[in-house]
C-alpha positions as CSV (number, residue, x, y, z in Angstrom):
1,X,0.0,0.0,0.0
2,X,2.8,2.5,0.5
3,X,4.2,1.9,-2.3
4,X,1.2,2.6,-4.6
5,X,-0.5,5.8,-1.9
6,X,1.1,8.4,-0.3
7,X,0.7,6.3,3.1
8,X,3.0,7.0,6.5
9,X,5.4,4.6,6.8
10,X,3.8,4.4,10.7
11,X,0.9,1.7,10.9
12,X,-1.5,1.1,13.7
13,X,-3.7,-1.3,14.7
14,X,-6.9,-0.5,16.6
15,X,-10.2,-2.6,17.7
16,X,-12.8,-2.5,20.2
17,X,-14.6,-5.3,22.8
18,X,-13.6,-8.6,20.5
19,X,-11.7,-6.4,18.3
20,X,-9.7,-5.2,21.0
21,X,-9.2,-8.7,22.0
22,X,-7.4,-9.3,18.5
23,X,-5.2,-6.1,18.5
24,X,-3.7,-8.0,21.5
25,X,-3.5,-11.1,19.6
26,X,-2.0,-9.7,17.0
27,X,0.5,-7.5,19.1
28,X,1.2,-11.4,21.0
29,X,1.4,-13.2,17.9
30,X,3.1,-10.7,15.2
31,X,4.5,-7.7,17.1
32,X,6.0,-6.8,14.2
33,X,3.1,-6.1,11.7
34,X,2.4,-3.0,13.0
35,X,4.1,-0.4,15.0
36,X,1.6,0.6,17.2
37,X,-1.3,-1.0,18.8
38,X,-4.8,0.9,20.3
39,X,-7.0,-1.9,22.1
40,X,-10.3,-0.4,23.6
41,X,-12.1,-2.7,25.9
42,X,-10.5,-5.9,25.2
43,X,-12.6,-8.7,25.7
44,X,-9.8,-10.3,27.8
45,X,-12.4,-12.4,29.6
46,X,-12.8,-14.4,26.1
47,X,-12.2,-17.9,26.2
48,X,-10.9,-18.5,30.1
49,X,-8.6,-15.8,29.7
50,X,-6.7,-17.2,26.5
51,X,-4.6,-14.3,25.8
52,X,-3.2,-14.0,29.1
53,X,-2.0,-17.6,28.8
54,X,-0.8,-16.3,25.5
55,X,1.5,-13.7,26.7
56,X,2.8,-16.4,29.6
57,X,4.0,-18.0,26.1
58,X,5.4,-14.4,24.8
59,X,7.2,-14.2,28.5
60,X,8.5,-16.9,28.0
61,X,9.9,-16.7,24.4
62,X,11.1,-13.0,24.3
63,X,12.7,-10.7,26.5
64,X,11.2,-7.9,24.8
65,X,8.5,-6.2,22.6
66,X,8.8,-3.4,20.8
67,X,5.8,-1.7,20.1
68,X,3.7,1.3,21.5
69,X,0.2,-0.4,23.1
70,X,-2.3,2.2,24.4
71,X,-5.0,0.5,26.2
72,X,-8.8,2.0,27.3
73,X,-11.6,1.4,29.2
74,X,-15.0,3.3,29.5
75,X,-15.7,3.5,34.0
76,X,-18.9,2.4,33.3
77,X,-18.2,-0.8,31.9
78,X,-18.2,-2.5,35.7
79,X,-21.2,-1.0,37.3
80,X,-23.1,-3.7,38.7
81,X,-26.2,-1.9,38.4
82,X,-25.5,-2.9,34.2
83,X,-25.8,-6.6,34.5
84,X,-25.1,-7.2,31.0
85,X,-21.5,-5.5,31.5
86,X,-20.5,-6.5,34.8
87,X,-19.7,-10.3,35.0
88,X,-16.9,-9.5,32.3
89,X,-14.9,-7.4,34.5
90,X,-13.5,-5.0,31.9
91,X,-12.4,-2.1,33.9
92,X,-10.6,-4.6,36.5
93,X,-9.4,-7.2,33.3
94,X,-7.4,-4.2,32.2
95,X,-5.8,-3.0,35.0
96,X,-4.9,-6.1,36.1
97,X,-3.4,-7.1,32.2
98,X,-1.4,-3.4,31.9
99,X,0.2,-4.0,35.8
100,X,1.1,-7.6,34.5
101,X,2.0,-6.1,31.3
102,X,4.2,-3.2,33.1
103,X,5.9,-5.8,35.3
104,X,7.5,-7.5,33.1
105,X,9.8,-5.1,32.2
106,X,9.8,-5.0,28.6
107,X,12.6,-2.4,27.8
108,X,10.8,-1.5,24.5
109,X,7.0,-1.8,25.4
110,X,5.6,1.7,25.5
111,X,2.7,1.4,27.3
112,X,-0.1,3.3,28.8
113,X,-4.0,2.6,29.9
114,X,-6.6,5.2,30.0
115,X,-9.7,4.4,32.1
116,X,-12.1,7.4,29.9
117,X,-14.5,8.6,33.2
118,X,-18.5,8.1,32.3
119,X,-18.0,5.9,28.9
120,X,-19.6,2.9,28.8
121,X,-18.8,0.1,26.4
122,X,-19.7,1.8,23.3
123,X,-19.5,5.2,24.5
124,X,-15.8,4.8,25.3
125,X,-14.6,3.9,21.8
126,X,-14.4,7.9,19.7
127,X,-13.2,8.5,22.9
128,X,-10.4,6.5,23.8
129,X,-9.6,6.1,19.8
130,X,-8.8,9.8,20.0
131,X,-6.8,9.4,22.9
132,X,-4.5,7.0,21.7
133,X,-3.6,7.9,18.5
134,X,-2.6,11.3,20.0
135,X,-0.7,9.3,22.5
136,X,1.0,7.3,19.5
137,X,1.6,10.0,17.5
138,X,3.1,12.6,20.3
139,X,6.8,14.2,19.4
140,X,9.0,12.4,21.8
141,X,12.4,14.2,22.1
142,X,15.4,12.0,21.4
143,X,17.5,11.4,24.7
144,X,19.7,14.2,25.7
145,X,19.3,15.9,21.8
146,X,16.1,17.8,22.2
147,X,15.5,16.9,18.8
148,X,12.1,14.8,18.2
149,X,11.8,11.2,17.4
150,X,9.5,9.4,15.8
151,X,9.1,6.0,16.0
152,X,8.7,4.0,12.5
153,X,8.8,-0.2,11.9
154,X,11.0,-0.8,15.2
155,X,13.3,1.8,14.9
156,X,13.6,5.2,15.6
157,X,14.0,8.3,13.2
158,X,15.1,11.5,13.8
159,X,13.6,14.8,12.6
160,X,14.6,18.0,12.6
161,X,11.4,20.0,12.8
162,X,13.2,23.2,11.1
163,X,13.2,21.5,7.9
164,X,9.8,21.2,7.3
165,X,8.7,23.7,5.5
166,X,4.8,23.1,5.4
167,X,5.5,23.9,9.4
168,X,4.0,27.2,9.1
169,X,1.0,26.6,7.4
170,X,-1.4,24.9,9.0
171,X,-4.0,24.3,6.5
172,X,-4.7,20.9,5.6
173,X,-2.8,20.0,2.3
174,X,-6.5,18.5,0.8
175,X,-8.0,21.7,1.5
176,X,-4.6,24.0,0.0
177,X,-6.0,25.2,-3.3
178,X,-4.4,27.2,-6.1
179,X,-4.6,30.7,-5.7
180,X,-7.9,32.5,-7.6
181,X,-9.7,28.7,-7.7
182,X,-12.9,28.4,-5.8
183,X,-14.0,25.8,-3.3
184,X,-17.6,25.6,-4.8
């Protein structure tokens, strides 16, 4: 694809409830398909707990895996006053998984949770997909350069912000029209 469309050479994989359940699969099983990872309310609960066993096996395996994960929960999704949420333990699955996740130790892992206050399970996903791809996508400064780095495929690139010269204006290139042309 990025050789055919002007596509970022930054990809990122995001799902929600069972769809969130396969971003962590995926991140598990090929951590290298994508650079980063955005799992809202995984359904971690899924099949005894499967993917937990499955990063037992990771453990195991690697000492380290380098992606960014930004995981998200809506508040609401435990109230037990919502019987239909609360026997799959969302809010508690994934705190529990990102301290597990945390304790390991994995030197590359970037890794943060965000618990958005007052979503519910389908309230929470505009929400916490904003969130995390402003997470993902936030200028890091390169250690002890104060020059940014951006993360792309496993490895990190650095850019010197002077050099851009579309910097300044801050019109969408889509909407950047010759001058004298109309809109309508």
């Amino acid at each position: 694809m990025e050789e055919r469309y002007d596509a970022s050479a930054s990809s990122t994989l995001f799902g929600s409830s069972l769809g969130g359940l396969f971003v962590l699969y995926a991140l598990f099983q090929h951590p290298d398909a994508f650079d980063a990872f955005i799992s809202v309310s995984p359904a971690l609960w899924w099949d005894d707990q499967l993917l937990l066993r499955q990063e037992d096996d990771l453990a195991a395996s690697q000492e380290d895996v380098e992606a960014t994960l930004f995981l998200a929960v809506g508040s609401e999704e435990e109230r037990a006053d919502i019987p239909t949420l609360a026997p799959f333990r969302m809010v508690s699955n994934v705190r529990t998984f990102a301290e597990r996740l945390a304790a390991r130790g994995y030197p590359s892992l970037d890794l943060a949770t965000y618990v958005a206050e007052g979503e519910s399970h389908t309230t929470v996903v505009p929400v916490a997909l904003t969130r995390g791809l402003r997470y993902i996508h936030r200028v890091r400064p390169s250690a002890g350069t104060g020059v940014p780095r951006v993360r792309r495929r496993g490895r990190s690139i650095r850019m010197d912000l002077r050099d851009r010269h579309d910097r300044a204006d801050p019109t969408p290139v889509s909407d950047r029209r010759p001058p004298g042309r109309s809109l309508s």
